[in-house]
N, C-alpha and C positions, 0 to 999 in steps of 0.2 A: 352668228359669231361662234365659231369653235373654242370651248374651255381647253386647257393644254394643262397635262398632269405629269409630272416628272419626278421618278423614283430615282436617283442617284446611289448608287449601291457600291460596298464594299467588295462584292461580290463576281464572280467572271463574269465578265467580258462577251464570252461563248454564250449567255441567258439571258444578252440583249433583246429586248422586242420592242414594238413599235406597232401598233394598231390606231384602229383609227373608229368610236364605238358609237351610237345614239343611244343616248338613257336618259329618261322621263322627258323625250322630249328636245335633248340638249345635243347638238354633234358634238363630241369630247375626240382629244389625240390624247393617247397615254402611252408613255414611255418608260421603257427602266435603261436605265442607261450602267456599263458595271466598270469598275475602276480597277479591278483584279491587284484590291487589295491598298491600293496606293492612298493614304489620307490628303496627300496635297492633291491629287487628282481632284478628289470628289467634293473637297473645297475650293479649288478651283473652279469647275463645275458649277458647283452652287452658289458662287460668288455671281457667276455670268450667268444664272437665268434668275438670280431673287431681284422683284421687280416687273418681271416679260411672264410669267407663267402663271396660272392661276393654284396652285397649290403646287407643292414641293413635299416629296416623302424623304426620310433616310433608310436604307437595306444594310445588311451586315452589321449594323451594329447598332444596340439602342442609345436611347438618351440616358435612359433611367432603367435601373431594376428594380420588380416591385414583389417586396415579402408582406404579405399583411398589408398592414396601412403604410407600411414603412417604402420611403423612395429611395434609393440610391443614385445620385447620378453619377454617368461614365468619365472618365474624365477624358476619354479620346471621342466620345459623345460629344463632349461639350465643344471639344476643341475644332472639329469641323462643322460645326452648327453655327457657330458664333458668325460668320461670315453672311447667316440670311439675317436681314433687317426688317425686308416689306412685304416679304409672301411668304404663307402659313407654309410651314415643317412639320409635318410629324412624322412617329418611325412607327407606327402602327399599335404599339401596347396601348391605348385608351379601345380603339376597334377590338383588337383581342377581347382585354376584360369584359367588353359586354355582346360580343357576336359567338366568344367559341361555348362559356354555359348555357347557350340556346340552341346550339349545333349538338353541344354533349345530350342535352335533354330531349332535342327532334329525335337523334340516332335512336337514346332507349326507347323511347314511345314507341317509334316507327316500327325500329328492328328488332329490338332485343338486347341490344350492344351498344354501348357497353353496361354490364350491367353487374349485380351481387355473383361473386364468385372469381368473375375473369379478373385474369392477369394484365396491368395495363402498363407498360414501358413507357413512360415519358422522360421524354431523350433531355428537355431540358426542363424544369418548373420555374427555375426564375421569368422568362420569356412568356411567361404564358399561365399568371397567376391564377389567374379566372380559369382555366379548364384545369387547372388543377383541383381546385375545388371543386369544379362541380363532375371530376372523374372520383373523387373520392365521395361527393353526397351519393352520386350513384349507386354507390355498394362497393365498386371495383378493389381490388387489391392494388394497389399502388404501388410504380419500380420505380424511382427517380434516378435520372441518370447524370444529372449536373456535374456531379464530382467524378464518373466514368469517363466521360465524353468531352468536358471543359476541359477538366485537372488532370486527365491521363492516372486518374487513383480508385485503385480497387475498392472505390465506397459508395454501392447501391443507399439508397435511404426508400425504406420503406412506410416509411408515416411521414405527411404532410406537419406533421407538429416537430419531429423529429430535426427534420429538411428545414425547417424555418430558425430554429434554433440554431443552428451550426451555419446557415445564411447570414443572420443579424452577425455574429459572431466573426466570420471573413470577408463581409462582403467589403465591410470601410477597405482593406487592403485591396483586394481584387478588382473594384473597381477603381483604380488604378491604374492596375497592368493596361498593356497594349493591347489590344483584341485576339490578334492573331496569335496569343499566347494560351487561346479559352475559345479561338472561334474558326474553323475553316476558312480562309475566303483566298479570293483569286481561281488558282488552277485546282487549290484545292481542293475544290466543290466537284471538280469535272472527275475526280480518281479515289478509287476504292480502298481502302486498308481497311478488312474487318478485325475487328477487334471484340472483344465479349460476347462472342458467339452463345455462351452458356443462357447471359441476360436476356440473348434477342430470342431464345429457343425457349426459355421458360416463361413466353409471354405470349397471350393471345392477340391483344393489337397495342403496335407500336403509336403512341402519338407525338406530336411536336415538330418543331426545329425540321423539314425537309434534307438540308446539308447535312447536317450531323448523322442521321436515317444513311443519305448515303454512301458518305465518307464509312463508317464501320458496320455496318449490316455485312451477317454473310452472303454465300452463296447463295445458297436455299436457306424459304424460311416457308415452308407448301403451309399455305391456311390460313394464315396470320392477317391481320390488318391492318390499315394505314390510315390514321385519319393526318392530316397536315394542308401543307401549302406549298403556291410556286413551285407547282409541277408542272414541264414542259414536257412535249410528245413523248421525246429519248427518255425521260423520266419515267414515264409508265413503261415503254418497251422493256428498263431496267429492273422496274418491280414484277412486270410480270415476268420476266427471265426468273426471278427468285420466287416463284409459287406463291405470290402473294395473293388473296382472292377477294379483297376488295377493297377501293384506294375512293377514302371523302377525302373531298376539299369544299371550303365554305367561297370559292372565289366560281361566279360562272367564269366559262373557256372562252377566250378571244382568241379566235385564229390558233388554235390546239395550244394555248397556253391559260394556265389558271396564276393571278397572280398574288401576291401576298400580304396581309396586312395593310403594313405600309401603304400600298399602292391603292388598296381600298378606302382608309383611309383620307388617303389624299382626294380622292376619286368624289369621298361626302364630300369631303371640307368643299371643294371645290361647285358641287350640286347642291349645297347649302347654302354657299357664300358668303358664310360666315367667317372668321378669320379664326376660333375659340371656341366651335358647337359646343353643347354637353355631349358627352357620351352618347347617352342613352338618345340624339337625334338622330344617330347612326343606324338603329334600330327601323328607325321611321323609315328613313331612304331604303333600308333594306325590303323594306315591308312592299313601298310602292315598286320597286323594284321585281318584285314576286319572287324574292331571291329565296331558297332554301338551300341547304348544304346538296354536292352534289355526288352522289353514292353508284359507281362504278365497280361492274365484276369482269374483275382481270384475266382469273382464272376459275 
C-alpha cells in the first residue's frame, strides 16, 4: 500500500513537485501542491483530500509563531486549517524546533560553521525558534532579519533576548494581519528585489526562510553561506550565479528537489502513524533514515 503525503502551499505554483520515494521500507507519493497565494484555493484543496491522504502539511504560512515558550496562533493559519477534521496537519514548526539545533550542532562539529565570531543573518527568527538558539549557543553573532524582510523596517535585532521582547510586544497585532502583508507568496517567490544589501554583505552565512533569501539577496554575495530549505534545481543555478560557496539543507534530494519542513514533517507523521507524535520521534525516523544535513559547494 502506498502512504500519500500532501503539502498544500501558499506558495507558487511554478515549485510544484510530485515524486514518488521508498523509506524504511514503505512506497510513499509526496506532493506539494502551490495555490500561488489564494487562501480559498488551499482550503479548498484541503477540504477534498482530509480524509483520502495519509498526512496533510501547510507551506506559506504557519499555524502558530513561537517566541520562548509563548505560541501565537495565525489567524489566516487558523482560518484555512479549520476545513481538515480527519488527517493529521501540520506546517512543519514542531520538525523545525527539534531537527535544525542538530543540523546547527552537526555543521559546527563537522565544519567549523557556524561558529564564535561569524556573522549569522537569519532572515526570519520567528519561523525557526530552535535554530535560533542554537545559532546563538553556538557563539555566532546574531542579525535577525524579521522586521527587515516581514515589516519592510530598517530594524536588524541583534540579540535573541532583544527580538523576543519586541516579538511578545507586536506579535498579538501581527498575527493578525494577512500573510501576504509579512510573507512573499505566489509569483512572488519566483522574482528578485534586493533589498539590504549592506545586511546581506556584513554576514558570513545567511540562514532561514528560502523565499525571503531569494526575494531580496543581491547580486553577488562571493563566499557566503546558506543553510535553509526547499531548494529546487533553479534554486541552486541562482545561488550559485551569486558566489555563493556552500548551500545546507536538512531535507535529502528527490528527483533534484529538497523539500521543507512541513513536508517532512508530514512525511513522519505519516511513517509513524501516529496522528500527534512527540516531537522528538521525528528524531528517531530521522535517525533510521540515515538522514544528516546535506552540505553542498557551489562554488
Amino acid at each position: 500500500m502506498v502512504k500519500h503525503v500532501v503539502s498544500v502551499s501558499l506558495g507558487s505554483a511554478q515549485r510544484n513537485h510530485r515524486v514518488k520515494q521508498r523509506l524504511l521500507g514503505q512506497q510513499m507519493l509526496i506532493e506539494r501542491i502551490g495555490t500561488d497565494g489564494s487562501l480559498a484555493k488551499a482550503q479548498k484543496i484541503l477540504k477534498d483530500l482530509d480524509g483520502k491522504v495519509d498526512a496533510l502539511a501547510l507551506g506559506g504560512i504557519n499555524l502558530t509563531y513561537r517566541v520562548g515558550r509563548c505560541h501565537y496562533p495565525l489567524r489566516e493559519g487558523k482560518i484555512v486549517s479549520r476545513v481538515v477534521q480527519h488527517t493529521p496537519l501540520v506546517d512543519g514548526s514542531s520538525f523545525k524546533d527539534v531537527v535544525e539545533p542538530q543540523m546547527i550542532y552537526y555543521l559546527s562539529t563537522n565544519y567549523g560553521w557556524p561558529g564564535p565570531g561569524q556573522k549569522v543573518l537569519l532572515v526570519s527568527a520567528l519561523d525557526r525558534w530552535g535554530m535560533a538558539q542554537a545559532l546563538e549557543q553556538s557563539g555566532c553573532q546574531l542579525i535577525i532579519g524579521d522586521a527587515l524582510f516581514g515589516l519592510k523596517l530598517p530594524l536588524p535585532f541583534y540579540s535573541l533576548k532583544m527580538f523576543q521582547r519586541a516579538a511578545k510586544l507586536t506579535l498579538p497585532l501581527l498575527s493578525q494581519l494577512p500573510i501576504k502583508m509579512l510573507y512573499p507568496l505566489g509569483e512572488k517567490q519566483e522574482h528578485s528585489q534586493p533589498k539590504w544589501q549592506h545586511i546581506f554583505n556584513s554576514a558570513n552565512i545567511i540562514a532561514g526562510d528560502f523565499h525571503f533569501m531569494r526575494r531580496y539577496m543581491p547580486p553577488a554575495l562571493p563566499g557566503r553561506k546558506i543553510i535553509t530549505s526547499t531548494v529546487t534545481a533553479s534554486d541552486r543555478v541562482f545561488l550559485k550565479q551569486r558566489g555563493i560557496s556552500h548551500l545546507v539543507t536538512y531535507s535529502p534530494t528527490f528527483a533534484g528537489r529538497s523539500f521543507g519542513a512541513n513536508v517532512l514533517e508530514a512525511i513522519c507523521v505519516a511513517l509513524l502513524d501516529k496522528p500527534q507524535p512527540e516531537p522528538e520521534m521525528y528524531l528517531e525516523v530521522l535517525k533510521q533514515l540515515g538522514w544528516k544535513p546535506n552540505v553542498e559547494r557551489l562554488n
